[in-house]
C-alpha positions in Angstrom: 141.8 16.4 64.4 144.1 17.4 67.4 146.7 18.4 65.2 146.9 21.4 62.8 147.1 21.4 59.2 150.3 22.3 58.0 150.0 24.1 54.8 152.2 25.7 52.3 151.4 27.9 49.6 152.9 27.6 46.1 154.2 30.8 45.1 153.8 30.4 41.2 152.8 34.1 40.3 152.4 36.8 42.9 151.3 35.9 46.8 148.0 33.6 47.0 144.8 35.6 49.0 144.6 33.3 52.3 141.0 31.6 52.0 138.6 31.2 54.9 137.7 27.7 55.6 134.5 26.5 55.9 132.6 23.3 57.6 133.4 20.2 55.4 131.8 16.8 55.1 130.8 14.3 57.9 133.3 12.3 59.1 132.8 8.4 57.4 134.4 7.0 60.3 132.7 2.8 61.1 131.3 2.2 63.9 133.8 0.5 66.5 135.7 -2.7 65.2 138.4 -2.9 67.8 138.0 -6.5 67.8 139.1 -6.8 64.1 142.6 -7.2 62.9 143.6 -5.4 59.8 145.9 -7.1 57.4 147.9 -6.0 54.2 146.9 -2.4 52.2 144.5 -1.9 51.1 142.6 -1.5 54.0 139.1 -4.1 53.9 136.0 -1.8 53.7 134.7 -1.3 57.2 138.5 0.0 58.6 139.0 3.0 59.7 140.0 5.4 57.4 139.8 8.6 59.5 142.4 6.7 61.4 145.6 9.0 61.2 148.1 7.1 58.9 151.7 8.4 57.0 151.4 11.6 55.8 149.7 13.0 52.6 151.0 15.8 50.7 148.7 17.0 48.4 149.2 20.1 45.8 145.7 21.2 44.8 144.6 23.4 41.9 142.0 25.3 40.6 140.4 28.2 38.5 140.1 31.2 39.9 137.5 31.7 42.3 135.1 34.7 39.5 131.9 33.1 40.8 130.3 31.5 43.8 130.8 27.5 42.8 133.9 27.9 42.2 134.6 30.0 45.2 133.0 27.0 47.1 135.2 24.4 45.3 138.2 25.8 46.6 136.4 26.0 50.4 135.6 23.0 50.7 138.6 21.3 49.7 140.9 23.3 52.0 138.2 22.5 54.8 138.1 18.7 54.1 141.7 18.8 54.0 141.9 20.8 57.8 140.1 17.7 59.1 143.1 15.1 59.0 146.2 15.7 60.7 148.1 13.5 58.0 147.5 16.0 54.9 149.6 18.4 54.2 147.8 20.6 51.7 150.3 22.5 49.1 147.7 25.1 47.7 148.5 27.0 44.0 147.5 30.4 43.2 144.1 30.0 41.7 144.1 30.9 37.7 142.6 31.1 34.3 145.9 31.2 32.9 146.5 27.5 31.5 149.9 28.3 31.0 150.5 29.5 34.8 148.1 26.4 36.0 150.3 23.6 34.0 154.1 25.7 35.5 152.1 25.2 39.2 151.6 20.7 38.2 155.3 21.4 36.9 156.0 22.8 40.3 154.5 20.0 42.5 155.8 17.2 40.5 159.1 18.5 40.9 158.4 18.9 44.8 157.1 15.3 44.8 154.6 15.7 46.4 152.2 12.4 46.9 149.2 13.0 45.1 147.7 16.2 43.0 143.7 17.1 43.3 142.9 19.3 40.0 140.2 20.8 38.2 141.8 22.1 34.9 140.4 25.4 33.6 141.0 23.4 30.3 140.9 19.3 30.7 142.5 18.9 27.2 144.9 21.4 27.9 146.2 20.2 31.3 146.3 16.8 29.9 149.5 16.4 29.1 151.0 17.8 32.6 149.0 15.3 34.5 150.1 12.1 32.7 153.6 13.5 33.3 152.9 13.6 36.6 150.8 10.0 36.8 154.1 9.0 35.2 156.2 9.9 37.8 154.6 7.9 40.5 152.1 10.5 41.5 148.6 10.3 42.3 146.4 12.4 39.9 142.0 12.9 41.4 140.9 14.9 37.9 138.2 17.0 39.3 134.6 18.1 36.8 136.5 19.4 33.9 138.0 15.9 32.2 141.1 15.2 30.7 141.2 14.1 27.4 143.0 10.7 28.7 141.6 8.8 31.2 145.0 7.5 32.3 146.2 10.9 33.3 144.1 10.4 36.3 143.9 7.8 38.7 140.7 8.6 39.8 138.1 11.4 38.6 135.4 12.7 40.3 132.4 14.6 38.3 129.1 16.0 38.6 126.5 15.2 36.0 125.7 17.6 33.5 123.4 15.5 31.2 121.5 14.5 34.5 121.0 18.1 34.9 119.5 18.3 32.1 117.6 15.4 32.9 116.3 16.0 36.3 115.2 19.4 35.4 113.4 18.4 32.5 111.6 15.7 34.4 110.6 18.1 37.0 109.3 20.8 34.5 107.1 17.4 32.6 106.0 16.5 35.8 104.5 20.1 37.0 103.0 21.1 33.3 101.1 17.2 33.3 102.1 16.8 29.3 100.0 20.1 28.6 100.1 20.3 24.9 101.6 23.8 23.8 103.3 24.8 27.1 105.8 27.2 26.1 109.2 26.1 27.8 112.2 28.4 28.1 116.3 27.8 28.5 118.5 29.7 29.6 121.9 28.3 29.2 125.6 28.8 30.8 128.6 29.4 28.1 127.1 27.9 24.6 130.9 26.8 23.6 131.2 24.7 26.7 130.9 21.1 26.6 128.9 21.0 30.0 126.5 23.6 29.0 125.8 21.2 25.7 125.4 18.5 28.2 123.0 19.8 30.1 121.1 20.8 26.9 120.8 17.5 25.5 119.5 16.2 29.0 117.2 18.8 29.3 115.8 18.4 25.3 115.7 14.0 25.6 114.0 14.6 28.8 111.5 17.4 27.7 110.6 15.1 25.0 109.5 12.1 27.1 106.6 14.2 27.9 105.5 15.5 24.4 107.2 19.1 24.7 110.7 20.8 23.5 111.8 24.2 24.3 110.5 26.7 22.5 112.9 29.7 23.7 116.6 29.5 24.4 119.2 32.1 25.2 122.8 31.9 26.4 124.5 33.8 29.6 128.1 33.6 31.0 127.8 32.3 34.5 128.0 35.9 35.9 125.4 37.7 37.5 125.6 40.7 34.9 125.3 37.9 32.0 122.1 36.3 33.2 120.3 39.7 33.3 121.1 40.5 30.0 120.0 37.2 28.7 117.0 37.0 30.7 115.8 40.2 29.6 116.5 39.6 26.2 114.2 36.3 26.4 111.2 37.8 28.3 111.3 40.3 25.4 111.2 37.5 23.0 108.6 35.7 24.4 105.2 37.4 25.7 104.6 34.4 27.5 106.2 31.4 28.7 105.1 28.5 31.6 108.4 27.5 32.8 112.1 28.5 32.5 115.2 26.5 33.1 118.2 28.7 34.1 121.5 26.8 33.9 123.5 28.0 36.6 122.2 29.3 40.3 125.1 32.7 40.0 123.5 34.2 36.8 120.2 33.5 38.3 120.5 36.0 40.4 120.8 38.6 37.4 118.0 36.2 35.9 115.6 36.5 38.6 116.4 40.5 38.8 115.4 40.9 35.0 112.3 38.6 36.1 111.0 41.2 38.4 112.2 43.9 36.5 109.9 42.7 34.0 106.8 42.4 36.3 106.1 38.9 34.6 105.2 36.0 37.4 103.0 34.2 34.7 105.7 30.9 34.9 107.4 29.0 37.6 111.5 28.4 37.5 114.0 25.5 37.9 118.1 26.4 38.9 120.7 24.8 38.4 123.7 24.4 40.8 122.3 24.5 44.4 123.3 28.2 45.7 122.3 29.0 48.8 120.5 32.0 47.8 118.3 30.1 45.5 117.6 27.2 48.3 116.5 30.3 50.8 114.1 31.5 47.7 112.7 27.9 47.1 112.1 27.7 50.9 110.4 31.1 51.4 107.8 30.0 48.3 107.5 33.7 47.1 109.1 33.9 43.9 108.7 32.5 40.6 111.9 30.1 41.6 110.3 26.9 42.8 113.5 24.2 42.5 116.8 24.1 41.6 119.0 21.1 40.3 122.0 20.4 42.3 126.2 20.6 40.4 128.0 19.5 43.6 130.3 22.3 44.7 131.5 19.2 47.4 133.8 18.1 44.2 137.1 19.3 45.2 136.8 18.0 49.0 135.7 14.2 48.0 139.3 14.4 45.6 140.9 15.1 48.7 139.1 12.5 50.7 140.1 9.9 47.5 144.0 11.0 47.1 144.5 10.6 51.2 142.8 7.0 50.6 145.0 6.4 47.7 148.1 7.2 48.9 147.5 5.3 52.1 146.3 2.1 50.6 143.0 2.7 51.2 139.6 1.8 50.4 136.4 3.4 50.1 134.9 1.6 53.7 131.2 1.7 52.7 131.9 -0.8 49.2 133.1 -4.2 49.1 135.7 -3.5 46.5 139.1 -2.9 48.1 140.1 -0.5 45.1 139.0 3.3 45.3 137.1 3.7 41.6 138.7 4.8 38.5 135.7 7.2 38.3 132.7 8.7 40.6 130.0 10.3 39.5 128.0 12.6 41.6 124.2 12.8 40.8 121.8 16.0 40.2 119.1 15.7 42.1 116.0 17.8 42.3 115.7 20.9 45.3 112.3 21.8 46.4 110.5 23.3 48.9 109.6 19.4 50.2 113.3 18.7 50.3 115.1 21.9 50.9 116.7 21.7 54.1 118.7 18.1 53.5 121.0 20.3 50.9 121.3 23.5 52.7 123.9 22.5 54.5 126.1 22.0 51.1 124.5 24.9 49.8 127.1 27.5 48.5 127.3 31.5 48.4 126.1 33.1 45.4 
């Protein structure tokens, strides 16, 4: 857009880092319609939304930025949010602290500002703060991490972590053909998590389709330092193995580091996440990492893409319904060499 973003920064505890914006999402703008007339909002699928309309304040939220999805979150969003010369973004301080995250949704509704993108550190905890704001006439895009009410969002945008689970189960059945015995692996995010159960669950129903179950599992911490612990501990565990699901692309680099610290090649592994380091891996063909299952890190700029609509009385221009949904799941599929280089270009840094 010809004209820049303004942008102000909540000052909730200490001075926010400027971030450095990378390149969002296509445009969705139609092909030309000039010869149609537009009537009341919302605006009939096949407008055009890009279209500059009233502006769009929007406070957005999020954890801190301790690993390379969530880093990504944060970039895209500000980056989809550049594009439009109607959004006014009103960044918080990015935080672990779910006192200091529900004082920064205290501060925007008090600012009024028109709609609120957040992914809670805590859903149930930040609950409470976003009905309040729902309440008070705002719009609310709860991003991955759900609220415990589905009213204190107006819309909510996930990934899928029991597809995950799926889709890399499927992939692992599809490479071992059913061979009986194959010793299958796990190496999970945070146990207490309610995604990393998710993605369990998917990846057990799935391995069970095809007659196996996994035979070794561990637990990491979504840190680069946690995955080579856990890794190492597993290989020690298990004298040999056929395939390994690691849960999350950041500890895999810790995971793949313990791998070849182990000299052990004797399986192939699935990711989980879509890093960029792990796509240039798959690509090159010369580890043991031969696909990884994508947890969109493009989140965060589709809530900001869904609040402007919102607010503006928009719809989402490639459905027929004239409402934006009350909930949008993104799916998980499968990276492999074959496919690679369709999701590089949303791939994040590790």
């Amino acid at each position: 857009m010809s004209a820049p973003l303004r942008r102000r920064w909540l000052a909730v505890a200490g001075t926010a880092a400027a971030l450095a914006l990378v390149v969002g999402c296509t445009s969705n703008t139609p092909e030309d319609t000039s010869d149609d007339s537009t009537g009341a909002a919302p605006v009939a699928a096949g407008s055009g939304n890009d279209e500059p309309g009233d502006t769009v304040t929007i406070g957005f939220s999020a954890p801190a930025a301790d690993h390379g999805w969530m880093g990504a979150i944060t970039k895209s969003a500000v980056a989809e949010a550049e594009k439009y010369s109607d959004v006014e973004l009103v960044q918080a301080e990015a935080t672990n602290d779910v006192n200091l995250q529900i004082s920064q949704i205290e501060q925007f509704i008090n600012d009024g500002v028109d709609a609120i993108v957040l992914l809670p550190f805590d859903g149930a905890a930040l609950t409470e703060v976003a009905t309040q704001a729902m309440q008070a006439g705002i719009v609310v895009v709860n991003v991955d991490r759900e609220f415990d009410d589905p009213n204190a969002a107006r819309t909510t945008v996930l990934g899928d972590n029991y597809g995950m689970g799926v889709s890399a189960g499927h992939y692992i059945c599809e490479q071992l053909g059913g061979t009986a015995g194959a010793k299958v692996a796990e190496i999970a995010g945070i146990d207490s998590l309610p995604l990393t159960q998710d993605r369990s669950r998917g990846f057990s129903d799935a391995l069970g389709e095809c007659g196996l179950e996994v035979s070794n599992r561990v637990a990491a911490d979504f840190t680069v330092q946690g995955g080579e612990a856990a890794a190492a501990n597993l290989l020690q565990a298990a004298p040999e193995l056929d395939a390994i699901w690691n849960h999350d692309d950041d500890q895999g680099v810790g995971v793949l580091a313990a791998i070849e610290n182990a000299g052990r090649d004797e399986f192939f592994m699935v990711g989980g996440a879509g890093s960029k380091n792990v796509m240039d891996a798959i690509k090159a063909d010369n580890t043991v990492l031969k696909a990884t299952v994508i947890y969109p890190s493009t989140q965060a700029a589709d809530g900001i893409k869904l609040a402007r609509l919102l607010v503006q009385g928009k719809s989402m221009s490639d459905l027929v319904e004239v409402e934006v949904p009350r909930t949008i799941q993104l799916y998980a599929p499968v990276v492999t060499k074959e496919n690679v280089d369709r999701y590089l270009p949303t791939a994040f840094e590790s």
